[in-house]
N, C-alpha and C positions, 0 to 999 in steps of 0.2 A: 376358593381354590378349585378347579378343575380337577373333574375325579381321576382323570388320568395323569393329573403333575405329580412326579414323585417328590417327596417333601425330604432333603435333606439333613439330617440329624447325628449331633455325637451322640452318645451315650447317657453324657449328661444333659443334654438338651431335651431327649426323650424322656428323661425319668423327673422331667420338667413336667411337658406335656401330658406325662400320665397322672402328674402329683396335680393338677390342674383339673384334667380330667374327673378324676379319683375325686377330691373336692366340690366338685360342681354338683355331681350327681349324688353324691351321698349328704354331704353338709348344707351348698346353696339351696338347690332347689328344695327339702324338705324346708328350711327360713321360708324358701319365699312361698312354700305351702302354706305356711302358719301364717304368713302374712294376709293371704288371701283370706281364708277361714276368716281372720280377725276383722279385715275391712269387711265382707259380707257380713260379721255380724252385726257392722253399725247401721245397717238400715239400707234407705233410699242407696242402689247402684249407679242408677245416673247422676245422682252429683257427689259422687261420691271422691275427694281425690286421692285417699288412700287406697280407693281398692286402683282406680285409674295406674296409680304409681305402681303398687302391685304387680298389675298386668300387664307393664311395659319394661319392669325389672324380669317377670317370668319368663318375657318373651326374648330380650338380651338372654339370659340364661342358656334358655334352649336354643339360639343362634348359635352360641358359642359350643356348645354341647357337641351340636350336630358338626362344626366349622373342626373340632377335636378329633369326633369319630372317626373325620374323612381323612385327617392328616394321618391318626393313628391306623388307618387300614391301608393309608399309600408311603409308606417313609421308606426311605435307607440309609442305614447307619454308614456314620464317617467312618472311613478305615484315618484312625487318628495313627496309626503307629507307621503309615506310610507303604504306599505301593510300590513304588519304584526307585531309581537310584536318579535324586534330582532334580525329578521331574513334579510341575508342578498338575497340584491334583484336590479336590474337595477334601479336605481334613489338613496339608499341608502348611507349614508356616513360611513364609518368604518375606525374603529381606528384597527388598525394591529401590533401585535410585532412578529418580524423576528425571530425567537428560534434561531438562527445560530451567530446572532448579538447582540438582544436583543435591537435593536433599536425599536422604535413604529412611524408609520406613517400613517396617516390620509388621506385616500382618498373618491372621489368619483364616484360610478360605475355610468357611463355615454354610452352614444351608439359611436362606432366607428368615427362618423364624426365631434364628440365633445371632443375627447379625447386629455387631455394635462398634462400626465404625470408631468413637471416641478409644473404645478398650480395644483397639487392634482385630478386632473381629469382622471381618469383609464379607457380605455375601457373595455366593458361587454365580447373582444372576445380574450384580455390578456391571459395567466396558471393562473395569480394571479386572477382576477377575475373571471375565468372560473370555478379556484378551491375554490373559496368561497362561491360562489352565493347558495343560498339555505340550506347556512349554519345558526348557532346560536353563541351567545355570549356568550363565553367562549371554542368552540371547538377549538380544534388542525387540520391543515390541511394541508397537503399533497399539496407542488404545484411541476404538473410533466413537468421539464423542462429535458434542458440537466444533469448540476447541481441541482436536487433538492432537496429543501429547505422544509421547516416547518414555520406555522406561527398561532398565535392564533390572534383568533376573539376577544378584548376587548373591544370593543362599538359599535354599530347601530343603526343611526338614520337615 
């Protein structure tokens, strides 16, 4: 992540991240301390492939550590309770019919590291939500993929 992308988050998405967080640095990395200790103490380091595994578990670790810190020092919380009257917006739920289809589906625009398309959960950096966002209920809109499609806005909350 780019230190300057701000990382989108509900509330509960954050207290994810910190519960992740919180974990990694208190509970994982002391294991994989002890893990170290333990393979150092079998001896020979070059062939060693407990301490090897170890070392490449330590190193995931502190990837992910660091990948944390940056999210938790650049976020903004979803205003889930809704900005405006309608309009679509990051935290929003919208009811969508495909004009191609004429099917209607109900998602929610969510920040990239919450996104779960199957559970209705859409990221903010999708076409579909890219090409909604700022829109109103009842417009037609344009989403530019390879194939692109139409879809109107029927409900925002």
């Amino acid at each position: 992540m780019a230190d300057d992308k701000i990382l989108y988050v509900t509330e509960e998405g954050l207290r994810k991240l910190q519960e992740e967080y919180d974990r990694l640095v208190h509970v994982t990395r002391e294991e994989v301390k002890a893990e170290l200790a333990e393979a150092r103490s079998l001896g020979d380091l070059s062939e060693n492939a407990d301490y090897d595994a170890a070392r490449d578990k330590q190193a995931q670790v502190e990837s992910r550590i660091v990948e944390l810190e940056n999210q938790l020092s650049h976020y903004e919380l979803i205003d889930t309770k809704g900005k405006g009257k309608k309009i679509v917006h990051i935290g929003s739920t919208v009811t969508l019919k495909f004009l191609d289809t004429n099917e209607v589906e109900t998602y929610t625009i969510v920040g990239s590291t919450e996104a779960d398309p199957v559970n209705g959960k859409l990221s903010n950096e999708t076409p579909l939500a890219f090409a909604i966002i700022d829109h109103k209920v009842g417009q037609k809109v344009d989403v530019q993929v390879k194939s692109p499609y139409q879809v109107e806005i029927i409900d925002v909350n």
